[in-house]
PAKOL-817606 format. One line per field, with one value per atom (N, C-alpha, C): residue in one letter; residue number from 1; chain; z, x, y. Coordinates in nm, 4 decimals, always signed. Layout:
<atoms>
res: c(A,...)
n: c(NUM,...)
chain: c(A,...)
up: c(Z,...)
east: c(X,...)
north: c(Y,...)
</atoms>
This chain:
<atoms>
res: c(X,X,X,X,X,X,X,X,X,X,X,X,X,X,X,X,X,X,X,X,X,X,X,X,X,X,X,X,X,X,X,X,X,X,X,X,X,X,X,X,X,X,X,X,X,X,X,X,X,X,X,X,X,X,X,X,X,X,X,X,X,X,X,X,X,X,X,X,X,X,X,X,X,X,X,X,X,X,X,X,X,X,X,X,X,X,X,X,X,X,X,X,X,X,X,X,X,X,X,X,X,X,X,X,X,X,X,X,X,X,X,X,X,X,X,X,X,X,X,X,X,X,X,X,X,X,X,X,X,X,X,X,X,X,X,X,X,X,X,X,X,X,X,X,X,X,X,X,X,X,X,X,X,X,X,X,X,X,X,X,X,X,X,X,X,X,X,X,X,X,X,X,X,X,X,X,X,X,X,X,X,X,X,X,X,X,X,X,X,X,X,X,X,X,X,X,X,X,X,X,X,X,X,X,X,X,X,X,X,X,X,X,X,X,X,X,X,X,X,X,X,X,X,X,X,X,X,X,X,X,X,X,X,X,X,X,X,X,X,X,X,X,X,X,X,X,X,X,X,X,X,X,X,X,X,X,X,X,X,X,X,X,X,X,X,X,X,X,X,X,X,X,X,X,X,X,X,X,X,X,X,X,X,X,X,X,X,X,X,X,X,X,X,X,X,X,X,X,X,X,X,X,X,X,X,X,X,X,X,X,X,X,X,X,X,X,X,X,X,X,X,X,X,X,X,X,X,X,X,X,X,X,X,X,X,X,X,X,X,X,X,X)
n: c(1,1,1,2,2,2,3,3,3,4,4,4,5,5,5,6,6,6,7,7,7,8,8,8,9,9,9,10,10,10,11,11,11,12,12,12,13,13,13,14,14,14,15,15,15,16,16,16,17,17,17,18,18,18,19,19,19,20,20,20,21,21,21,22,22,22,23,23,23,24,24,24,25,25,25,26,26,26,27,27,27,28,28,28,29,29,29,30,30,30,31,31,31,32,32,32,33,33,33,34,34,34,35,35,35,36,36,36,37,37,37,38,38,38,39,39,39,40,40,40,41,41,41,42,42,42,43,43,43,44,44,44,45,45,45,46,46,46,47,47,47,48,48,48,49,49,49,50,50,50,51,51,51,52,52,52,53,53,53,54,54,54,55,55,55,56,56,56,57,57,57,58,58,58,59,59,59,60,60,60,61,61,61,62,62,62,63,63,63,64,64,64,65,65,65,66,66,66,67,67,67,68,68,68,69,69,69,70,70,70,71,71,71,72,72,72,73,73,73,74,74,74,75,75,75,76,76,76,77,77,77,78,78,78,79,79,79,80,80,80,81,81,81,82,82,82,83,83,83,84,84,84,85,85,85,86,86,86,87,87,87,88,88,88,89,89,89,90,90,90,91,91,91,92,92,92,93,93,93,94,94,94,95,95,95,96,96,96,97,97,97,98,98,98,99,99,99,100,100,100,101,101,101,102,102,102,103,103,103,104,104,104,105,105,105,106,106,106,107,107,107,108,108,108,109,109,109,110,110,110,111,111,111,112,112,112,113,113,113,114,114,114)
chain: c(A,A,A,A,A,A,A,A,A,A,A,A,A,A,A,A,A,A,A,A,A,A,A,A,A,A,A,A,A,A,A,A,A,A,A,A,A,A,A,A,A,A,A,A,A,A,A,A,A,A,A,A,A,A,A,A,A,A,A,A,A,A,A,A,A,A,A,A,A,A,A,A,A,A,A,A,A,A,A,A,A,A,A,A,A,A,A,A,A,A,A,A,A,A,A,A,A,A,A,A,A,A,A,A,A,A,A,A,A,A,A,A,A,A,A,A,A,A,A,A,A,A,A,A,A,A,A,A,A,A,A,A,A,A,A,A,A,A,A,A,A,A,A,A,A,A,A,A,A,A,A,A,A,A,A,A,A,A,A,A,A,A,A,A,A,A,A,A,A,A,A,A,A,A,A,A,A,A,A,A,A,A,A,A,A,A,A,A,A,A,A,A,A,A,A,A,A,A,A,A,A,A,A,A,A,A,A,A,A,A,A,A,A,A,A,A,A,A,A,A,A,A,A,A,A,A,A,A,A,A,A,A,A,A,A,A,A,A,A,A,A,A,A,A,A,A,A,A,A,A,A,A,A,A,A,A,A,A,A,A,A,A,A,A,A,A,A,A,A,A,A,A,A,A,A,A,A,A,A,A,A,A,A,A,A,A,A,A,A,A,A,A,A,A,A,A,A,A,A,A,A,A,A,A,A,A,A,A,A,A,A,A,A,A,A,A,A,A,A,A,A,A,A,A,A,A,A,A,A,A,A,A,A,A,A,A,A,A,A,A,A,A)
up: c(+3.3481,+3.2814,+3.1682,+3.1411,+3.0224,+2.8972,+2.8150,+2.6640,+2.6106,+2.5771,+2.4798,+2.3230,+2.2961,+2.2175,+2.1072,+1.9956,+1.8694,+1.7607,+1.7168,+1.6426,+1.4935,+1.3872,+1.2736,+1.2396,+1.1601,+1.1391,+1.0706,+1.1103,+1.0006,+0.8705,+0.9385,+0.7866,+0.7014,+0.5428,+0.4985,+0.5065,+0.4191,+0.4623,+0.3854,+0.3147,+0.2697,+0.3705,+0.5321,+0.5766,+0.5193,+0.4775,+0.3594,+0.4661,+0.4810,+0.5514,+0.4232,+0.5429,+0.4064,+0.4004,+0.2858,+0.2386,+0.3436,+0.4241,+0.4967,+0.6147,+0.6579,+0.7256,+0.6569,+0.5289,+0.4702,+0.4402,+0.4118,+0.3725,+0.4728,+0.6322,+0.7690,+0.8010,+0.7869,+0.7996,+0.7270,+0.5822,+0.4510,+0.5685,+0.5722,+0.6644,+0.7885,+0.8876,+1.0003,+0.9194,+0.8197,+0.8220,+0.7502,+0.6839,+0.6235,+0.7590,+0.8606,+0.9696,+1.0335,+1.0205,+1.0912,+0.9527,+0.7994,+0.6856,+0.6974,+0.7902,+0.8065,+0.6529,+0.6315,+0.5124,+0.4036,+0.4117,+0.2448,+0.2012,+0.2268,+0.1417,+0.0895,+0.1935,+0.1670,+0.2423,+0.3339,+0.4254,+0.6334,+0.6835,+0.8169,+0.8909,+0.9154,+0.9716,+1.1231,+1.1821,+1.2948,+1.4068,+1.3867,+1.4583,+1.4154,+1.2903,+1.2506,+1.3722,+1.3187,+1.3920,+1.5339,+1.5657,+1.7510,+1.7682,+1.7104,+1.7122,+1.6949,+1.6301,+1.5870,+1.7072,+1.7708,+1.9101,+2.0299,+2.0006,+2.1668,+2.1263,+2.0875,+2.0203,+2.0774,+2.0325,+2.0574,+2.1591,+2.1957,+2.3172,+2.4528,+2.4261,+2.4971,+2.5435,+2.4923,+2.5556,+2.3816,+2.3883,+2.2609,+2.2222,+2.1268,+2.1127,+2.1532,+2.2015,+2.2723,+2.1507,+2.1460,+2.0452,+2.0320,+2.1032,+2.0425,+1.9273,+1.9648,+1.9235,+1.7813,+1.7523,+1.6636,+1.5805,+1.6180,+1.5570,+1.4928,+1.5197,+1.4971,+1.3862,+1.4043,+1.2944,+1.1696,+1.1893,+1.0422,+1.0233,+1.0632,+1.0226,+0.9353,+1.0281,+0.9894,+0.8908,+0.8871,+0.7756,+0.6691,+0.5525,+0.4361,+0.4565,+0.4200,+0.4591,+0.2760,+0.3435,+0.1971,+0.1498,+0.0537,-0.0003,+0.0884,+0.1362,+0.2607,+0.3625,+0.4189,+0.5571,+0.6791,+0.5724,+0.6971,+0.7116,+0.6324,+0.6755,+0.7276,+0.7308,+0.7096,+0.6202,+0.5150,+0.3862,+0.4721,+0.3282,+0.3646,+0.3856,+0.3042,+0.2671,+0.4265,+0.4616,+0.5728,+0.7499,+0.7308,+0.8050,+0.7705,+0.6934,+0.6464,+0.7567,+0.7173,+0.7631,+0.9124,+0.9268,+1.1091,+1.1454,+1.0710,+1.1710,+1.1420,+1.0136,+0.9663,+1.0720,+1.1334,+1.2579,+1.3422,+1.3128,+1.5524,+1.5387,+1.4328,+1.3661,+1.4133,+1.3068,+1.2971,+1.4212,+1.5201,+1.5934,+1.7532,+1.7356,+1.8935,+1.9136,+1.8719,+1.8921,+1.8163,+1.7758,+1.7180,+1.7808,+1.9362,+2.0365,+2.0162,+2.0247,+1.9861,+1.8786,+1.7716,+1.6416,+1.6469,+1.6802,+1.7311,+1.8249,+1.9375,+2.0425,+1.9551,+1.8594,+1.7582,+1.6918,+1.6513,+1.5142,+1.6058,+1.7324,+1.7973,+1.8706,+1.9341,+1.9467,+1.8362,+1.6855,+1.6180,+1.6001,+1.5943,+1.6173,+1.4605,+1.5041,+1.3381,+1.5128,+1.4873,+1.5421,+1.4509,+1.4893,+1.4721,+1.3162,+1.2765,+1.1252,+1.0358,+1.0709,+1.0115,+0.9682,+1.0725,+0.9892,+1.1599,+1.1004,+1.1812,+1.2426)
east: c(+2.8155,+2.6931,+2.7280,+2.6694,+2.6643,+2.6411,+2.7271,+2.7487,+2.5879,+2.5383,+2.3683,+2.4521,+2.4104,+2.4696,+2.3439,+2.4284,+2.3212,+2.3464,+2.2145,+2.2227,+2.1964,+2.1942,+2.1562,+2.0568,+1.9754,+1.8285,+1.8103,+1.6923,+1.6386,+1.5526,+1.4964,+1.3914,+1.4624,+1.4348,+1.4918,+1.4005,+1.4373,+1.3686,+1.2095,+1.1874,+1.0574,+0.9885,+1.0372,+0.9423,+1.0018,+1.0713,+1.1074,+1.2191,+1.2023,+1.3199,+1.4182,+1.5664,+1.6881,+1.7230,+1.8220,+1.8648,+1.8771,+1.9774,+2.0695,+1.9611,+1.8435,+1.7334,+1.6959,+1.6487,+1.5753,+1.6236,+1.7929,+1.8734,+1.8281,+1.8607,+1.8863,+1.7514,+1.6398,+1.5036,+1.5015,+1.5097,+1.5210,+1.5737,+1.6696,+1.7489,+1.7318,+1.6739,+1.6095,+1.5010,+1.3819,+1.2756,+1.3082,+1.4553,+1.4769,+1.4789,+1.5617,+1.5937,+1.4940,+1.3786,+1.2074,+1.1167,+1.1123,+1.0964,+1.1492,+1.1122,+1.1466,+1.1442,+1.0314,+0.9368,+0.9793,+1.0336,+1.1123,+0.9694,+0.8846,+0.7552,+0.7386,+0.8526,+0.8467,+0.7475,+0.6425,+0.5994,+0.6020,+0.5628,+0.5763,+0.4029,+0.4144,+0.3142,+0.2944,+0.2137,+0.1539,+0.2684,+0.3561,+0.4356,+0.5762,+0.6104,+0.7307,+0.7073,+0.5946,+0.6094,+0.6144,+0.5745,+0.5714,+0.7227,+0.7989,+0.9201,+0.9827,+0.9952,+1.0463,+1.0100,+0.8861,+0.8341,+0.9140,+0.8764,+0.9883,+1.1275,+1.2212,+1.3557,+1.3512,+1.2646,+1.2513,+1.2353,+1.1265,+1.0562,+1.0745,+1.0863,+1.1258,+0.9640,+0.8902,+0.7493,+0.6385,+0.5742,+0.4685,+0.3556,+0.3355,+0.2362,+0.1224,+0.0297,-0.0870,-0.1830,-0.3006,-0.3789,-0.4206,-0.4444,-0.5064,-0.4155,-0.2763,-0.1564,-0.1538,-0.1514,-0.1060,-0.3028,-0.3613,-0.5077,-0.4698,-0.4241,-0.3853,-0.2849,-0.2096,-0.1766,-0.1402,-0.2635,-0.3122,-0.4510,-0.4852,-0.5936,-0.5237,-0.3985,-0.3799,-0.2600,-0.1882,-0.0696,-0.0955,-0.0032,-0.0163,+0.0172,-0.0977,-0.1139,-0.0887,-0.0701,-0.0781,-0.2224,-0.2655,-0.4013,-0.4757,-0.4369,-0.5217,-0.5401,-0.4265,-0.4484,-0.3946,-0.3089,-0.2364,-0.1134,-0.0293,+0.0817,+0.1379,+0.2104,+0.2761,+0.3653,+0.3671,+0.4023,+0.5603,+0.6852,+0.8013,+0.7174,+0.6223,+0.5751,+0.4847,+0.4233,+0.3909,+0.4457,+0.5863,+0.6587,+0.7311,+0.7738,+0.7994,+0.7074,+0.5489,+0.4469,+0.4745,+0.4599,+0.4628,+0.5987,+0.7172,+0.8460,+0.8130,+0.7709,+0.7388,+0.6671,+0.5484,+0.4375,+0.5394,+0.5932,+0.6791,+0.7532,+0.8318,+0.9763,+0.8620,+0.8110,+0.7023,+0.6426,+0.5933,+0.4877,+0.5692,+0.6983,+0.7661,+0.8428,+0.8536,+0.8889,+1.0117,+1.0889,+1.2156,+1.3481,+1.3009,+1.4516,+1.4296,+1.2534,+1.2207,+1.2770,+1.2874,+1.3188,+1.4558,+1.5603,+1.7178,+1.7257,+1.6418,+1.6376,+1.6523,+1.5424,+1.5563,+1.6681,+1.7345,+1.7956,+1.9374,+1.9198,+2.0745,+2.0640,+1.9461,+1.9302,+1.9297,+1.9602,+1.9679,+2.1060,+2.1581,+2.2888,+2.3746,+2.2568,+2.3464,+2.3953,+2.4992,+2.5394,+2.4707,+2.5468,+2.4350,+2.5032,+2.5953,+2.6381,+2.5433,+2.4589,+2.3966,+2.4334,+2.5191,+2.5998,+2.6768,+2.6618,+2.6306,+2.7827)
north: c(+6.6779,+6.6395,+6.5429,+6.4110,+6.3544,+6.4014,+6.3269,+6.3887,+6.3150,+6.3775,+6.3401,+6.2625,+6.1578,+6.0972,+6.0849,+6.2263,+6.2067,+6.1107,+6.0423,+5.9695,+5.9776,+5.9487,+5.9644,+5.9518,+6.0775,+6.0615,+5.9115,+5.8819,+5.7520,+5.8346,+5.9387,+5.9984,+6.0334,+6.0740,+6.1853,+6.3195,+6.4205,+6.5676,+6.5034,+6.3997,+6.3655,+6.2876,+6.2618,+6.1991,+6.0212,+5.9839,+5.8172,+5.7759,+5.6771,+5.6270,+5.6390,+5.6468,+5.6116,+5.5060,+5.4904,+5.3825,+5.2694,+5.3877,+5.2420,+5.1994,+5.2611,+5.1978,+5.1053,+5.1739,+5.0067,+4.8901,+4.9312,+4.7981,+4.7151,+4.7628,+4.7108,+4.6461,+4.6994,+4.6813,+4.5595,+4.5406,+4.4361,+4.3302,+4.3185,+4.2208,+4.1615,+4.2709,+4.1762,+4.1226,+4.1925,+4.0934,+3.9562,+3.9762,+3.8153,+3.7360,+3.8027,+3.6704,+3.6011,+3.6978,+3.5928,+3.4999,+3.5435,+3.4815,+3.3911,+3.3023,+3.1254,+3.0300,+3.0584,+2.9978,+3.0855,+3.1683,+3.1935,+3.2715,+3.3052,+3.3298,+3.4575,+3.5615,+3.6941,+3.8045,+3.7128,+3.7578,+3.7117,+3.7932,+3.6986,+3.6864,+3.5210,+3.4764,+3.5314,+3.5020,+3.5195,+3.4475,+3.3095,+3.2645,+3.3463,+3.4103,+3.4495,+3.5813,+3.6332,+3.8142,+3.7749,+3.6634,+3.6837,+3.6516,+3.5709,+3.5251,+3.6646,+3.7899,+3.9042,+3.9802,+4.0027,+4.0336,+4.0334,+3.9084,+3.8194,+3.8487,+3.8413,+3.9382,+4.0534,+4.1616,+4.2906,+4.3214,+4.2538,+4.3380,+4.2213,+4.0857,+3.9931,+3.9536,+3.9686,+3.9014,+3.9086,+3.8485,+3.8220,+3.9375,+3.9705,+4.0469,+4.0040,+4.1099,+4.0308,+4.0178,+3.9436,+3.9182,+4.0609,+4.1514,+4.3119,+4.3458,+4.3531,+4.4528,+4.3589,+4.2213,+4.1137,+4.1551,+4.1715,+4.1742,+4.3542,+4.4679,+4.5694,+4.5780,+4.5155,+4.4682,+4.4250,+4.3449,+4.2699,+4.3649,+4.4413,+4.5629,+4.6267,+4.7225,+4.8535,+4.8092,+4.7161,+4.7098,+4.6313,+4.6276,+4.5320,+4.4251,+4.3189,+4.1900,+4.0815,+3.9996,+3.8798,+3.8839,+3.8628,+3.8898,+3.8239,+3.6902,+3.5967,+3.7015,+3.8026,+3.8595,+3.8035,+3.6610,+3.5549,+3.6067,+3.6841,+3.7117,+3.8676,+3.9290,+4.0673,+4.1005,+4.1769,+4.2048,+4.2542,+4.2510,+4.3805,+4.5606,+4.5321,+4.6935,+4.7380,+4.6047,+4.6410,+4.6344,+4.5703,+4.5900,+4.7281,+4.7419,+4.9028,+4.9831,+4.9632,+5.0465,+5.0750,+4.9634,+4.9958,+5.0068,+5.0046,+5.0646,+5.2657,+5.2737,+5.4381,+5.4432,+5.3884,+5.4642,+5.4807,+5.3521,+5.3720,+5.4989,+5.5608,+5.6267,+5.7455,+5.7850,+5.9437,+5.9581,+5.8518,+5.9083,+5.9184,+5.9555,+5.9837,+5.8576,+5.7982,+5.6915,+5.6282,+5.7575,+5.6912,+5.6151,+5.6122,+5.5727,+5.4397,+5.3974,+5.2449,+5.1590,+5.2658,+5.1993,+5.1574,+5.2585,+5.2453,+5.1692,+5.1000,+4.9933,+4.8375,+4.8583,+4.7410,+4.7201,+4.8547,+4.7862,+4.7267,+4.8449,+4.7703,+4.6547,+4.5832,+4.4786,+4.3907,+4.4362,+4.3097,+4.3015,+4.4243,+4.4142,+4.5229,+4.6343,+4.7374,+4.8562,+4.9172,+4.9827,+5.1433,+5.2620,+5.4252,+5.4139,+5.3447,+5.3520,+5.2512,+5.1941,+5.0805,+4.9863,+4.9260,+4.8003,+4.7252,+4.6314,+4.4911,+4.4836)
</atoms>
C-alpha cells in the first residue's frame, strides 16, 4: 500500500494562515502585480488563473470575485487582503489539496520555500 504523504497544516489552531503561507502567498501575488500597484487587475488575475488552473476564469467566477473579496476602492482590482480572502475560502472549505496544488505549481515545495 502507498505511503499517504502528510503535509503541513497551512492553518494555525486560530483558523489564520501561518507565517510561512503568507510569506509564500505575499510572493506569488508579487509575480502577477505587473503594475507595481499592489493590487491585481482583471488581466493580472486571469494571468494567475491560467498558471494555476491552465484555462481563464470565466466571467461568473472573475464577477464572484470582485463581489465577495477586497477590491481597490474602484472595484477594478483584487486587494493582497483579498487574495488572502479567497486562498482562506479554498483552504477552510475542503479544499486544502487545491491550495498545495498552487503553491507547488509555483514552485514552494511542503517546507515553503522555493
Amino acid at each position: 500500500m502507498p505511503e499517504t504523504k502528510v503535509q503541513p497544516p497551512l492553518l494555525d489552531e486560530n483558523g489564520d494562515f501561518i507565517p510561512a503561507l503568507e510569506r509564500a502567498l505575499d510572493e506569488i501575488f508579487s509575480r502577477y502585480d505587473l503594475d507595481l500597484d499592489g493590487a491585481l487587475n482583471r488581466k493580472e488575475l486571469q494571468a494567475f488563473a491560467e498558471f494555476c488552473n491552465g484555462k481563464p476564469f470565466t466571467k461568473g467566477e472573475l464577477d464572484e470575485i470582485f463581489e465577495y473579496f477586497d477590491t481597490t476602492d474602484d472595484g477594478s482590482a483584487l486587494t493582497l487582503s483579498g487574495f488572502y480572502q479567497m486562498y482562506h475560502l479554498q483552504t477552510t472549505s475542503g479544499d486544502e489539496h487545491e491550495t498545495w496544488k498552487d503553491l507547488h505549481k509555483h514552485g514552494y515545495n511542503d517546507q515553503f520555500t522555493l
